[in-house]
Backbone as CSV, one residue per row, in Angstrom:
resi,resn,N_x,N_y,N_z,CA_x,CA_y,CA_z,C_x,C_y,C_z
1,UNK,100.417,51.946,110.189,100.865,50.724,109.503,101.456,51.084,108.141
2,UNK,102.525,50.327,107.942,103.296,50.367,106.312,101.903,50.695,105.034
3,UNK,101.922,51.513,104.112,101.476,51.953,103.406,101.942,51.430,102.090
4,UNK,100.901,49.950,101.531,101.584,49.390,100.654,100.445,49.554,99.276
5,UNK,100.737,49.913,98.152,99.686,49.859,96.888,99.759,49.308,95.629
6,UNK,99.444,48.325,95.131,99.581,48.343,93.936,98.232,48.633,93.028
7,UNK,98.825,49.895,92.104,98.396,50.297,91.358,97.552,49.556,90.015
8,UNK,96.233,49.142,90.579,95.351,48.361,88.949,95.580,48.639,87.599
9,UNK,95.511,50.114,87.874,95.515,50.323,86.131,96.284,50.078,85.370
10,UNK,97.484,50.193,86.086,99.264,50.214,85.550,99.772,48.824,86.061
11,UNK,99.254,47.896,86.769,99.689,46.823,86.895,99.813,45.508,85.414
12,UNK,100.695,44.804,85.781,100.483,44.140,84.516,100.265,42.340,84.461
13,UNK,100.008,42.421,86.138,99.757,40.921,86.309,100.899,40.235,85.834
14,UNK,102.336,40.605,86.459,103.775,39.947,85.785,104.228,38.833,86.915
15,UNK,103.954,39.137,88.093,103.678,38.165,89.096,105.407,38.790,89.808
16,UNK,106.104,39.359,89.410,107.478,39.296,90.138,107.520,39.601,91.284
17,UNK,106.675,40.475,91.981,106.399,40.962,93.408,106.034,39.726,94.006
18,UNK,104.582,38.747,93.497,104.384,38.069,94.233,105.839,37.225,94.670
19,UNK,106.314,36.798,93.882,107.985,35.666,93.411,108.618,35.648,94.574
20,UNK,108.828,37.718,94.480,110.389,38.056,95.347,109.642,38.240,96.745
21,UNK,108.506,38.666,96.925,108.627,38.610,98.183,108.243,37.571,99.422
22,UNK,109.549,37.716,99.949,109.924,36.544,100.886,108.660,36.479,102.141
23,UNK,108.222,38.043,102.238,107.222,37.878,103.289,105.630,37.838,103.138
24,UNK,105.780,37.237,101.798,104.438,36.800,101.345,103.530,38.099,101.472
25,UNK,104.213,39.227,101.430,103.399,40.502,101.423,102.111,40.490,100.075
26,UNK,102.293,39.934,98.712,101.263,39.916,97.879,101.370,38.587,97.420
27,UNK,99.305,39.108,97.186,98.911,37.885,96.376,97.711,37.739,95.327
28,UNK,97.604,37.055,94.941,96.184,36.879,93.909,95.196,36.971,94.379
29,UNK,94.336,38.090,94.006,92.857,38.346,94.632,92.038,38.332,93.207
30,UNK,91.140,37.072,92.941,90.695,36.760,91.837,91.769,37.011,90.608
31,UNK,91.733,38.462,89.666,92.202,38.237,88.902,93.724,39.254,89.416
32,UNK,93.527,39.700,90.091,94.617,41.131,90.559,95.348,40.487,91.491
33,UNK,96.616,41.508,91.097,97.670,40.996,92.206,97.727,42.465,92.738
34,UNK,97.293,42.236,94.672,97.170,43.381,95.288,98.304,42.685,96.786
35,UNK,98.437,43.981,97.194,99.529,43.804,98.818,98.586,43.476,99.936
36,UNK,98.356,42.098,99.975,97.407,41.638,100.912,98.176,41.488,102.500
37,UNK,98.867,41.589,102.897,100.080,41.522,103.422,100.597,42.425,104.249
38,UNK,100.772,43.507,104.306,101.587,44.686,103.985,102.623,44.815,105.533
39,UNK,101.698,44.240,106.747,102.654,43.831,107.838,103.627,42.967,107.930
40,UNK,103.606,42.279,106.521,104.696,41.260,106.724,105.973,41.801,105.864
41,UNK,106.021,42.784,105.832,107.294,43.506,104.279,108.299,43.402,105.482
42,UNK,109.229,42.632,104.776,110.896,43.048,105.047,111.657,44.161,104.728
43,UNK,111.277,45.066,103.804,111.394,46.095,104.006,112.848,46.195,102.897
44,UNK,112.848,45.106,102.387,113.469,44.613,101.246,114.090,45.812,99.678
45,UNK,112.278,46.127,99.094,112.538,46.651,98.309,112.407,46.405,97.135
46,UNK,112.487,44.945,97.022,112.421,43.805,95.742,111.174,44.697,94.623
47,UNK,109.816,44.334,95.162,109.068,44.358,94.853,108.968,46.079,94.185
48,UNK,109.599,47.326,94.395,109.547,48.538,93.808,110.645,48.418,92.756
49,UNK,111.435,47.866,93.131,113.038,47.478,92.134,112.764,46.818,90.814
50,UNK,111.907,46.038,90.874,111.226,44.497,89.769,110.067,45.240,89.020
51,UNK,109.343,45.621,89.862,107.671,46.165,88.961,108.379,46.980,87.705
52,UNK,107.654,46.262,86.256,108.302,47.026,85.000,107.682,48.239,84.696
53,UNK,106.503,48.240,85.610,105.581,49.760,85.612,105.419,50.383,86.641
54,UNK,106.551,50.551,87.523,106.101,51.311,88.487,104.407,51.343,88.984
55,UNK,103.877,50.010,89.517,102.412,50.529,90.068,102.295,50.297,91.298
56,UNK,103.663,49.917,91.779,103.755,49.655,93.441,103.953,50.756,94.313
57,UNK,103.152,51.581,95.437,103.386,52.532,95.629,103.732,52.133,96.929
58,UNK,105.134,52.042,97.539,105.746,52.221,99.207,106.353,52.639,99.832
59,UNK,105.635,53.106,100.810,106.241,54.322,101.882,107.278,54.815,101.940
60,UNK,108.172,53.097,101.831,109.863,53.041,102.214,110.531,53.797,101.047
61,UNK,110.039,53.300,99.782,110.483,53.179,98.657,109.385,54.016,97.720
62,UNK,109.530,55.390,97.927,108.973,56.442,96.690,109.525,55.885,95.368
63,UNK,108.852,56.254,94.544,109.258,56.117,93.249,110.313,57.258,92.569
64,UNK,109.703,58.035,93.041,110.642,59.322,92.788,112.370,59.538,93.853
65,UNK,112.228,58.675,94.742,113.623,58.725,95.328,114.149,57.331,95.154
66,UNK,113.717,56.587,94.134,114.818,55.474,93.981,114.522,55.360,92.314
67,UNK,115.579,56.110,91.413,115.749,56.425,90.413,115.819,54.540,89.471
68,UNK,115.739,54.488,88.404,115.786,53.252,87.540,117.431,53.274,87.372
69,UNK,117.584,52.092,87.181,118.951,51.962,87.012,119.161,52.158,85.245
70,UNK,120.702,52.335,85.008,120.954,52.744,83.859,122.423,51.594,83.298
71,UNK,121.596,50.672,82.630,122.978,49.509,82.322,123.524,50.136,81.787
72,UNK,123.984,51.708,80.763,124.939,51.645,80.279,125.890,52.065,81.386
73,UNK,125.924,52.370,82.396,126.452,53.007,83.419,127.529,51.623,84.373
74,UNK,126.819,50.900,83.838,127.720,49.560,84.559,128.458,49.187,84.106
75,UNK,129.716,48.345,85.013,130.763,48.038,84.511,131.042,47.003,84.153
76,UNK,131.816,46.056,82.599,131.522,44.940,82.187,131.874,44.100,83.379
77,UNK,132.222,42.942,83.396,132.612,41.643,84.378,134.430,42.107,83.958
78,UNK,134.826,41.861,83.176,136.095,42.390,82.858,136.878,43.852,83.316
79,UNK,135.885,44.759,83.488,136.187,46.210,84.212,136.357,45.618,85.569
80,UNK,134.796,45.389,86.042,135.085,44.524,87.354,135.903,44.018,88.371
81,UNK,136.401,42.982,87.258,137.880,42.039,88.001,139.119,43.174,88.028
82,UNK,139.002,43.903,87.286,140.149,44.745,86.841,139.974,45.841,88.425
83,UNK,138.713,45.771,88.632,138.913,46.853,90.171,139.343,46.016,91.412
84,UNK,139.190,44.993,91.195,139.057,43.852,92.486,140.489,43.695,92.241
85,UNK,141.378,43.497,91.315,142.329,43.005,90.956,143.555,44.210,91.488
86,UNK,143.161,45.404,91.459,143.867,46.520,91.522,143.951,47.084,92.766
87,UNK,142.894,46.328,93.771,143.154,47.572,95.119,144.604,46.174,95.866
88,UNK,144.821,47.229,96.899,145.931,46.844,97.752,145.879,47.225,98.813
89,UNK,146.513,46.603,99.454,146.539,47.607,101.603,147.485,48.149,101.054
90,UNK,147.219,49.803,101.589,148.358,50.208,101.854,148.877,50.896,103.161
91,UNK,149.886,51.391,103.616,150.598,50.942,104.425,151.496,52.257,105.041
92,UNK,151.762,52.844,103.937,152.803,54.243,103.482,152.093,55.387,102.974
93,UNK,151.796,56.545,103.658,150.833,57.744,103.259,151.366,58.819,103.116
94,UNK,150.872,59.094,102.502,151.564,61.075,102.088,150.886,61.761,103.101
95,UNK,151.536,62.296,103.811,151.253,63.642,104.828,150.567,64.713,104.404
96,UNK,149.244,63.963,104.049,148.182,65.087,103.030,146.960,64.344,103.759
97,UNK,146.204,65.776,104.554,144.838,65.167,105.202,143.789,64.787,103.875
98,UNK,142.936,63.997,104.240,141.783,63.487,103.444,140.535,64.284,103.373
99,UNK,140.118,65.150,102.831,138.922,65.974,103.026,137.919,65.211,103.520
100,UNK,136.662,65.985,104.566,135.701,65.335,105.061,134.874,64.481,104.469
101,UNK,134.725,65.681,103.545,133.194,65.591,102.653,133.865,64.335,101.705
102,UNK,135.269,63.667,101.370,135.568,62.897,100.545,135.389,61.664,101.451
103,UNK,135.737,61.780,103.082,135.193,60.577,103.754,133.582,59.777,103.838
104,UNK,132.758,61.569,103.489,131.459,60.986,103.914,131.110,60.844,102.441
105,UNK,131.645,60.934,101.489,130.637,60.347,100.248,131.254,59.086,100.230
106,UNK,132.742,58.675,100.781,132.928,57.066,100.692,131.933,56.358,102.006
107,UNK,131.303,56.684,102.833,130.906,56.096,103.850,129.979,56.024,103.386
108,UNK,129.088,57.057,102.320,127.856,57.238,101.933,127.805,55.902,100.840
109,UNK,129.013,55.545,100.383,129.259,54.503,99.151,128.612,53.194,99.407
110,UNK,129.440,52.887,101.034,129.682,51.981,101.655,128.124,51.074,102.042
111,UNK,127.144,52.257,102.032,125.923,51.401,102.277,124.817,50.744,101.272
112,UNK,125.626,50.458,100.332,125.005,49.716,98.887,125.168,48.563,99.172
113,UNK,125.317,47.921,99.858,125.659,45.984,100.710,124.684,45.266,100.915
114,UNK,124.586,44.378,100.591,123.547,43.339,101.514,123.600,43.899,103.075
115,UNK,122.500,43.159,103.507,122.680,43.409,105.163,122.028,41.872,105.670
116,UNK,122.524,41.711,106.762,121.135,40.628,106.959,119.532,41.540,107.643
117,UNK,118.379,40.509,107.311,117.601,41.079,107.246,117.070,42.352,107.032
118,UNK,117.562,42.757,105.983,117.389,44.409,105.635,118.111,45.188,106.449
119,UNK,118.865,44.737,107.875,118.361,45.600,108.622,119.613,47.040,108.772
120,UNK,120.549,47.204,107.698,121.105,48.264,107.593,121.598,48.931,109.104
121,UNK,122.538,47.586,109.601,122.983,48.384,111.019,124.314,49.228,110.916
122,UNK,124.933,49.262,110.353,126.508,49.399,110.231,126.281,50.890,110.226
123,UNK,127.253,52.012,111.145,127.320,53.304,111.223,128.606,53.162,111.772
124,UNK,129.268,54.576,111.503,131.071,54.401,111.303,131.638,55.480,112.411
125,UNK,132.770,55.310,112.897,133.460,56.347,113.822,134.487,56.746,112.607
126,UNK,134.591,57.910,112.777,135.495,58.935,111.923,136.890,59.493,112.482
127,UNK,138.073,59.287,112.885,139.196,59.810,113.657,140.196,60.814,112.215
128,UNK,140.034,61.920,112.677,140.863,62.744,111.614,141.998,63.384,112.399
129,UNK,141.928,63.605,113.645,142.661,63.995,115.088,144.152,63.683,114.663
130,UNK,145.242,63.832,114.567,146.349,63.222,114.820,147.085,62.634,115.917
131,UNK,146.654,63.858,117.086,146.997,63.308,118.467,145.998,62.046,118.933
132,UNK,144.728,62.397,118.421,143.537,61.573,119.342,144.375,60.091,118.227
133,UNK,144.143,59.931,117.172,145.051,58.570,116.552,146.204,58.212,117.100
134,UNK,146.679,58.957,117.647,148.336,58.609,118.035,147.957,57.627,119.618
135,UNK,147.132,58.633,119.973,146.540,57.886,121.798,146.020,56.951,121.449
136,UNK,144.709,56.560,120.681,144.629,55.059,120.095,145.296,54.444,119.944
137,UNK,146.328,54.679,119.382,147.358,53.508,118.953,148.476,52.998,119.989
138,UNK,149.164,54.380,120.938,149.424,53.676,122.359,148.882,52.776,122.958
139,UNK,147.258,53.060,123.026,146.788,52.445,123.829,146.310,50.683,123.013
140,UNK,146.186,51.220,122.323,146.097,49.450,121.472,147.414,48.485,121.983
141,UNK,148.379,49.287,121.687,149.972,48.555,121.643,150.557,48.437,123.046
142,UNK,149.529,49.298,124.007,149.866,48.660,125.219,148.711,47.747,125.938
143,UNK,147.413,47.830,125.053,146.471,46.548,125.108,147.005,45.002,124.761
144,UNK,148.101,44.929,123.711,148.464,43.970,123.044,149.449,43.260,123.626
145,UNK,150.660,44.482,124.442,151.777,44.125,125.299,151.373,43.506,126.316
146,UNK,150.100,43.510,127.077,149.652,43.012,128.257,148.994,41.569,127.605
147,UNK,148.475,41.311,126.373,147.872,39.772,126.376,148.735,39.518,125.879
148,UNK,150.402,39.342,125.476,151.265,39.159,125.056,152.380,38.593,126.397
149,UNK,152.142,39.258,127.276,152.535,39.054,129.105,151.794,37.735,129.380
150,UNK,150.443,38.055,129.076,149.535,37.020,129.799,150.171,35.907,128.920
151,UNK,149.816,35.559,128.145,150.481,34.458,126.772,151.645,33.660,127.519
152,UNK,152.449,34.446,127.982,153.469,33.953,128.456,153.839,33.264,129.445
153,UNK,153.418,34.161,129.852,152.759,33.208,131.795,152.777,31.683,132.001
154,UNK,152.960,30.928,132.315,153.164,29.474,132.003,151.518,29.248,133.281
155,UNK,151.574,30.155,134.368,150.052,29.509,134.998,148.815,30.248,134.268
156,UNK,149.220,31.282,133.618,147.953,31.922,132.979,148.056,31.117,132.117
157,UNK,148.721,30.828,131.327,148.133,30.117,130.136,147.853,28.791,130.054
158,UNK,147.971,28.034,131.379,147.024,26.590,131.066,146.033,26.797,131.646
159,UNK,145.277,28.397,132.903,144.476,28.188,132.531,143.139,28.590,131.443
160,UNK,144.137,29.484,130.568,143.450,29.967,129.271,143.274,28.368,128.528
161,UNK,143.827,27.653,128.743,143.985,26.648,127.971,142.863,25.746,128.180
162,UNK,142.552,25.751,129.459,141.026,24.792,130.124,139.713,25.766,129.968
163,UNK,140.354,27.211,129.838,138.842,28.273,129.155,138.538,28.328,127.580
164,UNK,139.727,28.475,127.021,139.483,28.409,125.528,140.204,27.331,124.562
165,UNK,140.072,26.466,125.159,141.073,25.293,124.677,142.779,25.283,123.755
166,UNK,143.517,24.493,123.542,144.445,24.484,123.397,144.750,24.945,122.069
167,UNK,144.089,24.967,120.995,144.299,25.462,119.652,143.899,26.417,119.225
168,UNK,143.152,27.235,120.499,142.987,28.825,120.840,144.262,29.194,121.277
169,UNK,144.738,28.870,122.486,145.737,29.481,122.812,147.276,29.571,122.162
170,UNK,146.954,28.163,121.637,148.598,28.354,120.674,148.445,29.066,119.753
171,UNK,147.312,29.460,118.757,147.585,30.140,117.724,147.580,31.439,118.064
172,UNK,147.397,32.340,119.770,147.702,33.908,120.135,149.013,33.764,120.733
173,UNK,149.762,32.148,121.134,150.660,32.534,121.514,151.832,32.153,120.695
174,UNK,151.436,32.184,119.077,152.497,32.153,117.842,152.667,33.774,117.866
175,UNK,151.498,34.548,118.211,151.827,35.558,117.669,152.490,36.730,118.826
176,UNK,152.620,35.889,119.563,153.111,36.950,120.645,154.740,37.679,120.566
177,UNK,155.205,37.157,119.997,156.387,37.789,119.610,155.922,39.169,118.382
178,UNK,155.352,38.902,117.715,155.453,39.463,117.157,153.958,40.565,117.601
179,UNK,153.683,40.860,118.748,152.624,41.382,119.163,153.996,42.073,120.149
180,UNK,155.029,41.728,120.741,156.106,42.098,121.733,156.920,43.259,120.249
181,UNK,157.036,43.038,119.340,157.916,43.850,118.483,156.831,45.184,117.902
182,UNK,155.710,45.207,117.944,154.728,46.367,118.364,155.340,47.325,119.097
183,UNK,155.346,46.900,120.654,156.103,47.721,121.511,156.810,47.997,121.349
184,UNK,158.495,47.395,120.555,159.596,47.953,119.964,159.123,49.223,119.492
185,UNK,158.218,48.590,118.232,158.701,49.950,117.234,157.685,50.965,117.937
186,UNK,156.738,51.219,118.584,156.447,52.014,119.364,157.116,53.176,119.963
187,UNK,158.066,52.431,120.835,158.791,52.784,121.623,159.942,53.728,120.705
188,UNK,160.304,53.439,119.783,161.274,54.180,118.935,160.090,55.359,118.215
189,UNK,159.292,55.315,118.196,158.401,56.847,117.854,157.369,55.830,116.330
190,UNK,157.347,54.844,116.176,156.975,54.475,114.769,155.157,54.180,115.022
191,UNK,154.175,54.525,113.946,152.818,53.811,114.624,152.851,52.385,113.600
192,UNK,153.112,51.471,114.704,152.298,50.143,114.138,151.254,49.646,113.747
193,UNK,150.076,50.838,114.201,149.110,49.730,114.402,148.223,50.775,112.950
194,UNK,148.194,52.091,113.079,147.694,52.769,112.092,148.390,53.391,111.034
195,UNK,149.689,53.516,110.812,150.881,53.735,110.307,150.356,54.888,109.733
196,UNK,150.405,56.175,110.841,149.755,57.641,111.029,149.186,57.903,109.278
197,UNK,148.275,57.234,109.314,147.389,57.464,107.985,146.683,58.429,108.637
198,UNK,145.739,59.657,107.868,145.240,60.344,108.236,144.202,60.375,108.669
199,UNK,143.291,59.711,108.336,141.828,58.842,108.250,141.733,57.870,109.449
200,UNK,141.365,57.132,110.447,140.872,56.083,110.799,139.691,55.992,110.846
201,UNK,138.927,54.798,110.438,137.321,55.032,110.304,137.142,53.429,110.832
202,UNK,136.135,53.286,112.223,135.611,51.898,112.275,134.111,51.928,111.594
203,UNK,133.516,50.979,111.583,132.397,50.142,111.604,132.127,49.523,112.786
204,UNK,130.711,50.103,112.714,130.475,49.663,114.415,128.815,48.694,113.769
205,UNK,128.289,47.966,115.216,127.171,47.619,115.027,126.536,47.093,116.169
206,UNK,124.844,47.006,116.449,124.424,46.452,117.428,124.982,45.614,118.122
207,UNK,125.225,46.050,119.690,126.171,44.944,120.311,125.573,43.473,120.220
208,UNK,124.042,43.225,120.628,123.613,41.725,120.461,123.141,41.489,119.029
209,UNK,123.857,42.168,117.830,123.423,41.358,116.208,124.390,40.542,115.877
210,UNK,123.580,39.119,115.696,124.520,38.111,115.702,125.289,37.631,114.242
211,UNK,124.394,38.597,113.044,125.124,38.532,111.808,126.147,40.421,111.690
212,UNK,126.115,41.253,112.215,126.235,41.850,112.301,127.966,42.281,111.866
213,UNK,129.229,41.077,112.386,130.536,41.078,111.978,130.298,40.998,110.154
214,UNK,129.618,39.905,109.787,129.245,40.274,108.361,129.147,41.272,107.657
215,UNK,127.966,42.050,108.183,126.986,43.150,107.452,128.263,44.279,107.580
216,UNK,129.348,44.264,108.322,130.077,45.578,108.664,131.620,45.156,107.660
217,UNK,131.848,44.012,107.397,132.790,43.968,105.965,132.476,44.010,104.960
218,UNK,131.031,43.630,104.625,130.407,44.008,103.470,130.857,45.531,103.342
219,UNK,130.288,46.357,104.304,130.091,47.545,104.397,131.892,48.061,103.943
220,UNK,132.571,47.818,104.778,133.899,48.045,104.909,134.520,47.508,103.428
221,UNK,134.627,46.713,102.604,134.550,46.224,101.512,134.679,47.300,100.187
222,UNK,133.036,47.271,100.384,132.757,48.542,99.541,133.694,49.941,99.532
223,UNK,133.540,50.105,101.057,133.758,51.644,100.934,136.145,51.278,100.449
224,UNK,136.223,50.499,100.763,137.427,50.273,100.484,138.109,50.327,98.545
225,UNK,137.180,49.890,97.791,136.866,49.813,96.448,136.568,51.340,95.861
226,UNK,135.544,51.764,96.361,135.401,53.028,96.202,136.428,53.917,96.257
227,UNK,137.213,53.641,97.544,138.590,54.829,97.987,139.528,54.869,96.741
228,UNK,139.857,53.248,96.348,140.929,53.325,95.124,140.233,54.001,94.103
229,UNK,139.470,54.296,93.686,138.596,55.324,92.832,138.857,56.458,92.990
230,UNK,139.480,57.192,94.095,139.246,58.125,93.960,140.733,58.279,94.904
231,UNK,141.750,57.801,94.492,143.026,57.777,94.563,143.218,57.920,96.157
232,UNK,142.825,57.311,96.776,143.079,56.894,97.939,143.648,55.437,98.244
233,UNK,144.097,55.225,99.430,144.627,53.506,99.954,144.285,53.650,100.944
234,UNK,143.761,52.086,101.314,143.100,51.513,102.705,143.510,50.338,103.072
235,UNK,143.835,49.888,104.746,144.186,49.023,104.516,142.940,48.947,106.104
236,UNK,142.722,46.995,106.422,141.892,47.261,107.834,143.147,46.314,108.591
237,UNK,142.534,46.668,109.700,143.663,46.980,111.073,142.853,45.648,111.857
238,UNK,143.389,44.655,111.873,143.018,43.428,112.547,143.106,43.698,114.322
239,UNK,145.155,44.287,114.502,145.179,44.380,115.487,144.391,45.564,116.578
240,UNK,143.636,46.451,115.948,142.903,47.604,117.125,141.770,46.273,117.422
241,UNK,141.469,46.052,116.398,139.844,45.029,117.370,140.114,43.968,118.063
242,UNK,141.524,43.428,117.554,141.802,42.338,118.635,141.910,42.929,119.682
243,UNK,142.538,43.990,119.917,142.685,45.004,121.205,141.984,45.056,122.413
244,UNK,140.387,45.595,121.740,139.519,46.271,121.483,138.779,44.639,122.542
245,UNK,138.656,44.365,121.864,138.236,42.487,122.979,138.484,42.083,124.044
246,UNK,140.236,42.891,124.464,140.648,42.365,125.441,140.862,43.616,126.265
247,UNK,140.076,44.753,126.255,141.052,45.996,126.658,139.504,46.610,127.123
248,UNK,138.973,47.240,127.811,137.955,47.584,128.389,138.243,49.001,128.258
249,UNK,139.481,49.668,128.741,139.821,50.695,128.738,140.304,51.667,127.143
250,UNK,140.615,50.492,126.573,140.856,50.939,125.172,138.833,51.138,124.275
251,UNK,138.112,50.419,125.066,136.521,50.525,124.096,136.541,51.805,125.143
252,UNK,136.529,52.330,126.276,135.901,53.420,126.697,136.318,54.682,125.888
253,UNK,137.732,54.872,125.177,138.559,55.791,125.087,138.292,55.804,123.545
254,UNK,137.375,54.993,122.599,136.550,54.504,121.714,135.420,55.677,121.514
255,UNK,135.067,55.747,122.265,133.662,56.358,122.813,132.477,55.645,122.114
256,UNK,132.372,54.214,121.910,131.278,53.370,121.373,130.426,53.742,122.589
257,UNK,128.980,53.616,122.374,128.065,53.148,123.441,128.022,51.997,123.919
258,UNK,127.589,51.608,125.249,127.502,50.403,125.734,126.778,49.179,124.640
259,UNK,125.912,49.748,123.764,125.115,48.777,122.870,125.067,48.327,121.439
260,UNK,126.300,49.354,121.097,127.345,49.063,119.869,128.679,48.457,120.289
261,UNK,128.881,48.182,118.998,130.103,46.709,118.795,131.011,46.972,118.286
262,UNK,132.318,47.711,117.697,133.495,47.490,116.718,134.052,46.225,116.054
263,UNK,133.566,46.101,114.830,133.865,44.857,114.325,135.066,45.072,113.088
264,UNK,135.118,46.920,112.361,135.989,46.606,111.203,136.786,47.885,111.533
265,UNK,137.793,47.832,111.204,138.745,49.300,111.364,139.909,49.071,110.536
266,UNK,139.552,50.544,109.646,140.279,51.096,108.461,141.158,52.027,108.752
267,UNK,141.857,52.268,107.770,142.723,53.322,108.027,142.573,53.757,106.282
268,UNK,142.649,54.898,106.356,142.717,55.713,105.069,143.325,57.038,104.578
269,UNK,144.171,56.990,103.411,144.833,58.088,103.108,145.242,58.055,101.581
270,UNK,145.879,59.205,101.162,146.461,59.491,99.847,148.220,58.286,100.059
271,UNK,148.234,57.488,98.902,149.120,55.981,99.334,150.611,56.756,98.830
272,UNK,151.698,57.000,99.201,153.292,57.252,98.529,153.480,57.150,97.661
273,UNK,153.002,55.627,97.878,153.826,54.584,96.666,152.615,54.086,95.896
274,UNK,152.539,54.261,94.636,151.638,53.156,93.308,151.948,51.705,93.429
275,UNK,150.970,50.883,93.267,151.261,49.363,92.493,150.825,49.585,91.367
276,UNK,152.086,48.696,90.650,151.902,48.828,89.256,151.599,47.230,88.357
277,UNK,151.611,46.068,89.226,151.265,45.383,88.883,150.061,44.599,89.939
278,UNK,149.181,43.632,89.228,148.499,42.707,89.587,149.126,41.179,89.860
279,UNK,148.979,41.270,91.424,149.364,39.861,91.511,148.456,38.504,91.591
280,UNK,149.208,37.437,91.118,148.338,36.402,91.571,148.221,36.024,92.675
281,UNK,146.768,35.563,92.836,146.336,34.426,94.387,145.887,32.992,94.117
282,UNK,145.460,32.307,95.195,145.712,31.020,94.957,144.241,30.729,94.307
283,UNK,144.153,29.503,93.253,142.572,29.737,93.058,142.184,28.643,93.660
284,UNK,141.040,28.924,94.114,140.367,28.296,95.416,139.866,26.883,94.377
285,UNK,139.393,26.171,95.554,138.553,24.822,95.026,137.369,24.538,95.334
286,UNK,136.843,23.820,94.398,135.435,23.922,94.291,135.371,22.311,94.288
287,UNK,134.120,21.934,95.345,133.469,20.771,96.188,131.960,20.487,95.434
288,UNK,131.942,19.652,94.546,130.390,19.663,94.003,129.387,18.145,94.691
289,UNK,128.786,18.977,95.280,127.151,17.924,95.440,128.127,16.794,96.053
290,UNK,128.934,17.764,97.523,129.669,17.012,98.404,128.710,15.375,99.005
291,UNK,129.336,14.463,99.480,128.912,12.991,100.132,129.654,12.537,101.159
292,UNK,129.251,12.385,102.108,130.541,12.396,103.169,131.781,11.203,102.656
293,UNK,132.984,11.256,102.760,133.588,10.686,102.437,133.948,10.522,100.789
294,UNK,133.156,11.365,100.205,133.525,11.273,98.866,133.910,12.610,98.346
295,UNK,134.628,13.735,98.518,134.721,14.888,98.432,135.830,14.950,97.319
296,UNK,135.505,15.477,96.259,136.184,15.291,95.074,136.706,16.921,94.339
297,UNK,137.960,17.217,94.420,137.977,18.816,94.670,137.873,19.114,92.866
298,UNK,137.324,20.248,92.838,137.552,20.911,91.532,138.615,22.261,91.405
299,UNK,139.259,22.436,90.477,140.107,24.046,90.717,139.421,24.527,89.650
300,UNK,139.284,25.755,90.152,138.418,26.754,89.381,139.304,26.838,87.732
């Protein structure tokens, strides 16, 4: 069983363990706050993160392998926006491979995320291959040419239309033209779908986790932020997973297991071209202490 302690001597009766934890792991025993609990830990962390004296001793969470944080080391809210503000897809790569060890300390980046329930599923496929990327990407673009056929079909598609209703099907069959000009540039030698970046990296996750598309853009997110750090560009690839859904033969050639999922796919490399400016986006609106029928928008 989980090995949970809090330490008497060094405790300070601050109550934050009891607060944060969600699984009611501690509580007040007369005057002490001890881990009455210890089968119920989420496995969280809260409670070693918060204690101002280290007197929580858990299994998960040594004291000695999860170092104190250091605010001067953080970046203001203004640095911040300034990183969020600065990355870009990119698109156009210099014909310069990406070192390994520079993939796995961004993958290593990537797992600082929320997850749901702790439960840290997200693990990544790595493609550095040029040929093995190039066969992916055939095979995506001739995954895409075939639901692009189907789309068209005037009897397939009413009865896609009575399976996934009508405002499913029109919005794959806006894009079918432009899922048909794939194959063009294909066909003339060009990659559409990974635009021969050197890098492809998915995010995969438990096939039945039902928050799991989440926990793997979080993941993907991060490690994307990180890359512009360290003079790289990333952009993610919508069309391999749409693929990837409809293509059975394209997940075998994947090599996922039957019980993992592909939910995010990157592409990564050293970018041609710099951006040199920050553009604007739209600023969203804000809905306060909504009432049905009374929805009164705010702009940020």
């Amino acid at each position: 069983m989980l090995n949970i302690v809090v330490n008497q001597e060094t405790c300070t009766r601050c109550g934050a363990c009891v607060a944060l934890c969600l699984g009611r792991v501690f509580g007040h025993v007369d005057d002490r706050v001890a881990a009455v609990s210890p089968e119920n830990c989420w496995l969280c962390g809260h409670c070693v993160a918060a204690c101002p004296t280290d007197a929580i001793s858990h299994d998960e969470y040594p004291v000695d392998q999860n170092p104190p944080l250091d605010p001067a080391t953080l970046p203001s809210l203004d640095e911040l926006v300034s990183v969020f503000r600065e990355r870009r897809s990119s698109r156009v790569f210099r014909d310069r491979p990406v070192p390994r060890q520079v993939v796995r300390e961004l993958v290593d980046v990537a797992r600082w995320v929320p997850s749901a329930g702790n439960g840290q599923p997200v693990d990544w496929l790595a493609f550095d291959d040029p040929t093995c990327i190039a066969a992916l990407s055939a095979q995506t673009v001739a995954a895409l040419d075939r639901w692009a056929r189907v789309l068209r079909n005037p009897l397939l598609r009413s009865v896609l239309r009575l399976a996934q209703g009508v405002e499913w099907v029109n919005k794959w069959l806006a894009r079918a033209d432009s899922v048909g000009r794939l194959a063009q540039w294909h066909d003339r030698g060009d990659d559409p779908i990974f635009y021969r970046a050197p890098v492809v990296l998915v995010a995969h996750v438990p096939a039945g986790d039902s928050m799991g598309r989440d926990d793997a853009v979080y993941a993907a997110y991060n490690l994307m932020l990180a890359a512009q750090r360290v003079g790289l560009g990333t952009c993610q690839i919508g069309y391999f997973n749409g693929a990837l859904d409809r293509s059975r033969s394209l997940r075998l050639a994947l090599g996922l297991p039957e019980d993992r999922r592909a939910e995010v796919t990157l592409v990564l490399g050293y970018p041609r071209y710099r951006f040199r400016r920050v553009l604007q986006r739209r600023r969203p609106e804000i809905v306060w202490n909504v009432e049905p029928g009374e929805c009164q928008a705010d702009s940020v």
